[in-house]
C-alpha positions as a printed NumPy array, in Angstrom:
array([[ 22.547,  -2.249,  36.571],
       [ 24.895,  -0.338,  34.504],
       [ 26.603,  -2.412,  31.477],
       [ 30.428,  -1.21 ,  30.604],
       [ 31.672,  -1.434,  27.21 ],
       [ 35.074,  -3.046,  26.936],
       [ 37.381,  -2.253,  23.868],
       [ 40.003,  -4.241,  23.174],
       [ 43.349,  -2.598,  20.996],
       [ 44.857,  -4.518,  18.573],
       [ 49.158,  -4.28 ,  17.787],
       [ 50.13 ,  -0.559,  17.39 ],
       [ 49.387,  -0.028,  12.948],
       [ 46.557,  -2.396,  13.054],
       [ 44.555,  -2.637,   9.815],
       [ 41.275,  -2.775,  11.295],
       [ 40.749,   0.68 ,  12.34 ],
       [ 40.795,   1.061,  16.017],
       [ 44.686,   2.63 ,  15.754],
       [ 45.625,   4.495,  13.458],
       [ 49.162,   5.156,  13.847],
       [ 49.943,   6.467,  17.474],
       [ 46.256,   8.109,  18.315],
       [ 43.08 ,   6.163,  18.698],
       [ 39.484,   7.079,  17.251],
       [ 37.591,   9.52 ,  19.371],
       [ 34.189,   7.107,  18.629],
       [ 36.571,   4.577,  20.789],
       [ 38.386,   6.559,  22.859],
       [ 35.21 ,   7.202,  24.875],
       [ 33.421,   4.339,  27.203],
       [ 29.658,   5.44 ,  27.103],
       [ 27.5  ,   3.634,  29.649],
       [ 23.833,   1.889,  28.292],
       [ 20.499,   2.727,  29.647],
       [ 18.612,  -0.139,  30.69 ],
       [ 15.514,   1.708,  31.891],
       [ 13.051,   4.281,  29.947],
       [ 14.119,   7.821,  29.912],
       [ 11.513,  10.197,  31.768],
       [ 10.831,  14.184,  31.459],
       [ 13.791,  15.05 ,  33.762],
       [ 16.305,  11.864,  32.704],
       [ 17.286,  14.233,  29.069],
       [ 17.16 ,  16.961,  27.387],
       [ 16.095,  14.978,  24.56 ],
       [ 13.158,  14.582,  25.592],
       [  9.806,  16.15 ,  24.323],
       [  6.044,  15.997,  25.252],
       [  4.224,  14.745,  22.079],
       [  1.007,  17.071,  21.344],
       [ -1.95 ,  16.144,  18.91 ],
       [ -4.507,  18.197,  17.474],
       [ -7.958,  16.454,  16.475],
       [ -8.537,  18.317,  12.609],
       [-11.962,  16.605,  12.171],
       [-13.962,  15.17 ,  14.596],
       [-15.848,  11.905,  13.57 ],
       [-18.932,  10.678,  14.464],
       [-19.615,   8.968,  17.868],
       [-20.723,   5.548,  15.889],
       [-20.414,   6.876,  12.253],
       [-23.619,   6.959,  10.014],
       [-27.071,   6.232,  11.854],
       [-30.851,   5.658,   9.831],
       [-33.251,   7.393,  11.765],
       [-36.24 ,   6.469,   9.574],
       [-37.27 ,   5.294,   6.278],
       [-40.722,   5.838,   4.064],
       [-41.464,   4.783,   0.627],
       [-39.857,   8.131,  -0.859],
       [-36.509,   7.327,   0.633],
       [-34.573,   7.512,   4.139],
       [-33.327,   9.964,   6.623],
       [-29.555,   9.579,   7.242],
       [-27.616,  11.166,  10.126],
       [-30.855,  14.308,  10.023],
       [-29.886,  14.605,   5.512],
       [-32.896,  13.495,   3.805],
       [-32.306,  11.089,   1.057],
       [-35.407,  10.469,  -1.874],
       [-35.498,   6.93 ,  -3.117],
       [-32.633,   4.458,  -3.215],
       [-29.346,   5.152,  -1.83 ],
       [-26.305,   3.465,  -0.777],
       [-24.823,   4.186,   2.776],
       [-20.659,   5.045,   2.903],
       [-18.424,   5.32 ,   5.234],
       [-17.575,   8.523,   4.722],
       [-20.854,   9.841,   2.258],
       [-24.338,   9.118,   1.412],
       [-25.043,   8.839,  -2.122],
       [-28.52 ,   8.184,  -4.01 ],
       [-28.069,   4.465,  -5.826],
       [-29.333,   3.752,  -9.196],
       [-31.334,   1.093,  -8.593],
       [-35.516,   0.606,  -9.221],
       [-35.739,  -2.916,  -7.395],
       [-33.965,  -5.726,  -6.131],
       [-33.759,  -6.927,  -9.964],
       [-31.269,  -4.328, -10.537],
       [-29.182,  -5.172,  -8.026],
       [-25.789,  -6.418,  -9.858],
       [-22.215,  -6.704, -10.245],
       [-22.201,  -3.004, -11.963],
       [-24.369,  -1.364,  -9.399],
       [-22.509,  -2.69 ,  -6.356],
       [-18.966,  -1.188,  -7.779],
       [-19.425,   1.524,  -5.803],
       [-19.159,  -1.014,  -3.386],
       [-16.165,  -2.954,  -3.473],
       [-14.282,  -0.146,  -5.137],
       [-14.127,   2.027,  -1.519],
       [-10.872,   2.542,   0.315],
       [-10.25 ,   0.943,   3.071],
       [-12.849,  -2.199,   1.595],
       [-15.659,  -2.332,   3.975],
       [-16.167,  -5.684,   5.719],
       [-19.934,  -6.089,   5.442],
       [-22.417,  -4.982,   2.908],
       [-26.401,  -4.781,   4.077],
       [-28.729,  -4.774,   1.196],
       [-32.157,  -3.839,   2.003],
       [-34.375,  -5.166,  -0.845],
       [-37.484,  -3.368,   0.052],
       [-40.597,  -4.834,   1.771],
       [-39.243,  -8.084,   2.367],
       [-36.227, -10.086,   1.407],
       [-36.357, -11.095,  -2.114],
       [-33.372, -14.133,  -3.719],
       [-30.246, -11.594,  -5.655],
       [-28.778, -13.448,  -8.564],
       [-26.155, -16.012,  -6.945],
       [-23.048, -14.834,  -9.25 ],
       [-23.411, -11.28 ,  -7.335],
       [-23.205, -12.864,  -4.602],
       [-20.412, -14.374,  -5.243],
       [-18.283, -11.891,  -6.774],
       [-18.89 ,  -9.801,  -3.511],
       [-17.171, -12.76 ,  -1.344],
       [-14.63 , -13.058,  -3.459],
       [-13.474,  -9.608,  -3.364],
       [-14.131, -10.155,   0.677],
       [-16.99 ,  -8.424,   1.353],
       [-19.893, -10.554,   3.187],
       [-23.215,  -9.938,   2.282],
       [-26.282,  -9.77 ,   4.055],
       [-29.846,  -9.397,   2.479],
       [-32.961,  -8.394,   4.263],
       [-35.839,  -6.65 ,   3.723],
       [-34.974,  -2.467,   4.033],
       [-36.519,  -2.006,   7.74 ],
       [-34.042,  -5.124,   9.201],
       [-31.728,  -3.776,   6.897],
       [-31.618,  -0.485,   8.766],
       [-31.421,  -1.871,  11.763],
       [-28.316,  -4.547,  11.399],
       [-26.384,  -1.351,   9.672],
       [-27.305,   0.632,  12.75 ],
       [-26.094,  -2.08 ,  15.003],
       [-22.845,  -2.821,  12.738],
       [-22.177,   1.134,  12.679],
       [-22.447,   1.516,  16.316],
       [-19.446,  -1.456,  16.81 ],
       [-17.722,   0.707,  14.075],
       [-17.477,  -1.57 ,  12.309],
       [-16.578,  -0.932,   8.275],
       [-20.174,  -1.458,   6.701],
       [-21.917,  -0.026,   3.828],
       [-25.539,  -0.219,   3.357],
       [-27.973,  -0.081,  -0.322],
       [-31.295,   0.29 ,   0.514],
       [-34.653,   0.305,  -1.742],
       [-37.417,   2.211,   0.327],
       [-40.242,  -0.208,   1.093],
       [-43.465,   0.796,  -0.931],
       [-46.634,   2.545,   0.756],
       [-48.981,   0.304,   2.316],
       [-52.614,   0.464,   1.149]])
């Protein structure tokens, strides 16, 4: 259904601008007629086929732990030696000796990342050992929920939250050897 634009002239030297004197605007002189369906490849010359070119390719389900020992983890085949924090976009060694050093100033790296990353995993070694509650806290209120578990569930749930791609970040302390 085609829709037909109507223009109404005022009195001959009208003010408002559709006469001026004894010839009309050429914007108003015209009737054009509205589409009221999408245009398609043959309905304009307008038209043009939008191309895009992939410049990076990124991971299938971003950064995977293969394994872990007591001198550190293998991330996506890179070998890391002793404590390291998992990124979006890097892997990075983390300053950290045990889960006592875990605070507010080693966790920047953290909650300074662009875009913020939704969950943090914090593997604290051998088994899950209590972080100071005011770390805790500062991570939720910058929005960034926390979840602490010894290092080998701690690979695992940032496996699992990586393969959702989801936005996670992982610190990890290697468990020690077992005699």
């Amino acid at each position: 259904m085609a829709a037909v634009c109507c223009v109404r002239l005022l009195s001959p030297g009208s003010v408002h601008g559709l006469r001026l004197g004894s010839r009309l605007l050429p914007a108003l002189s015209r009737v054009s007629l509205v589409r009221g369906h999408r245009l398609g490849p043959a309905d304009d010359e307008l038209y043009q086929r939008t191309t895009v070119s992939v410049m990076q390719k990124e991971a299938a389900g971003g950064a995977v732990i293969y394994s872990y020992s007591p001198r550190g983890f293998n991330v996506n085949g890179n070998k890391v030696f002793g404590p390291c924090a998992v990124l979006p976009p890097a892997v990075l060694q983390w300053n950290v000796g045990c889960h006592t050093d875990i605070t507010v100033e080693s966790l920047s790296l953290f909650y300074l990342l662009e875009p913020r990353i939704e969950v943090l995993v914090l593997g604290t070694g051998a088994r899950t050992e209590r972080l100071d509650p005011n770390v805790l806290n500062f991570l939720k209120k910058k929005g960034i929920a926390v979840e602490v578990q010894d290092t080998p569930n701690a690979c695992a749930t940032f496996n699992f939250l990586s393969s959702e791609r989801r936005l996670a970040a992982a610190g990890l302390i290697p468990p020690p050897a077992v005699e």
